[in-house]
C-alpha positions as CSV (number, residue, x, y, z in Angstrom):
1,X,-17.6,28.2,6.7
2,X,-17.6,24.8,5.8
3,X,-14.5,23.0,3.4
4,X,-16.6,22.8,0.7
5,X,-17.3,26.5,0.6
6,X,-13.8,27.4,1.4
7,X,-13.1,25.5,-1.6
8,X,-15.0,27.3,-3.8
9,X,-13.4,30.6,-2.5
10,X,-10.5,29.3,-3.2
11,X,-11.5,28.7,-6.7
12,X,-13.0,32.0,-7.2
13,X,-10.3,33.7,-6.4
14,X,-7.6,31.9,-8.2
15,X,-10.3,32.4,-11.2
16,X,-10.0,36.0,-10.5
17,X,-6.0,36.0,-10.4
18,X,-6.2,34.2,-14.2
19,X,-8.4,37.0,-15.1
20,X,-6.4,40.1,-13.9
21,X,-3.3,38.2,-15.2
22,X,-4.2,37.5,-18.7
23,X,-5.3,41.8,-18.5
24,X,-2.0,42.6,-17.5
25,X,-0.2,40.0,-20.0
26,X,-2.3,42.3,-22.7
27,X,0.4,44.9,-22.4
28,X,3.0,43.0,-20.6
29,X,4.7,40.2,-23.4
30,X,8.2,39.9,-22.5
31,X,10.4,36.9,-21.1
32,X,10.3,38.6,-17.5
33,X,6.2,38.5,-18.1
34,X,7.1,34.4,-18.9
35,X,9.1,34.2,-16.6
36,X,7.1,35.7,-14.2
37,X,4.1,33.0,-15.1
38,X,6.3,30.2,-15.1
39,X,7.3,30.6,-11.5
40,X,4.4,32.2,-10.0
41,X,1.1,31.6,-12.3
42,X,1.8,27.9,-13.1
43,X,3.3,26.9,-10.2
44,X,-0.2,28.3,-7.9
45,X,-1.8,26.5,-10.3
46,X,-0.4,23.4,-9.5
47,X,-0.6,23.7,-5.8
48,X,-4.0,25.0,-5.9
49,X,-5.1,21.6,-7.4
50,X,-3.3,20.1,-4.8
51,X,-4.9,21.8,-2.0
52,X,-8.5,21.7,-3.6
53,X,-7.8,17.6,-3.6
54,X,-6.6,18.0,0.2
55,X,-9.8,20.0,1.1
56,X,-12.2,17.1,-0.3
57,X,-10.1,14.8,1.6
58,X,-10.5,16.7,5.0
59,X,-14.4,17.2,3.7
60,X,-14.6,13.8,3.3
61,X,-12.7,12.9,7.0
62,X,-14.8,15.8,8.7
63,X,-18.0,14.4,7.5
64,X,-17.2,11.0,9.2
65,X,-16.1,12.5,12.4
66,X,-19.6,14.3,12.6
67,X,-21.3,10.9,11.7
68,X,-19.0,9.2,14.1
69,X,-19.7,11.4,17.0
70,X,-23.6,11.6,17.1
């Protein structure tokens, strides 16, 4: 699997998480459901952008390597 399709696994399943979140914040509205988002939900978030940017970088390094090396 290459970084670009890792990256898009990693995508679809965070898209995934926001879905099955938002069902179980249907029935699930108090400040432990909040609190619960703040710390987990909107922190992944964050790191998962992070990561996405560090998987185009390695992409991007990889690709040279390969370019370098034939």
């Amino acid at each position: 699997m290459g970084m670009h399709e890792a990256r898009g696994n990693l995508a679809k399943g965070f898209k995934e998480l926001m879905l099955r979140w938002q069902e179980a914040r249907a029935s699930w509205d108090d400040a432990r459901a909040e609190q619960f988002e703040e710390t987990f939900i909107r922190t992944l978030e964050g790191d998962l952008r992070t990561a996405g940017a560090a998987m185009d970088q390695m992409a991007t390094l990889l690709h040279q390597a390969r370019r370098d090396c034939e």
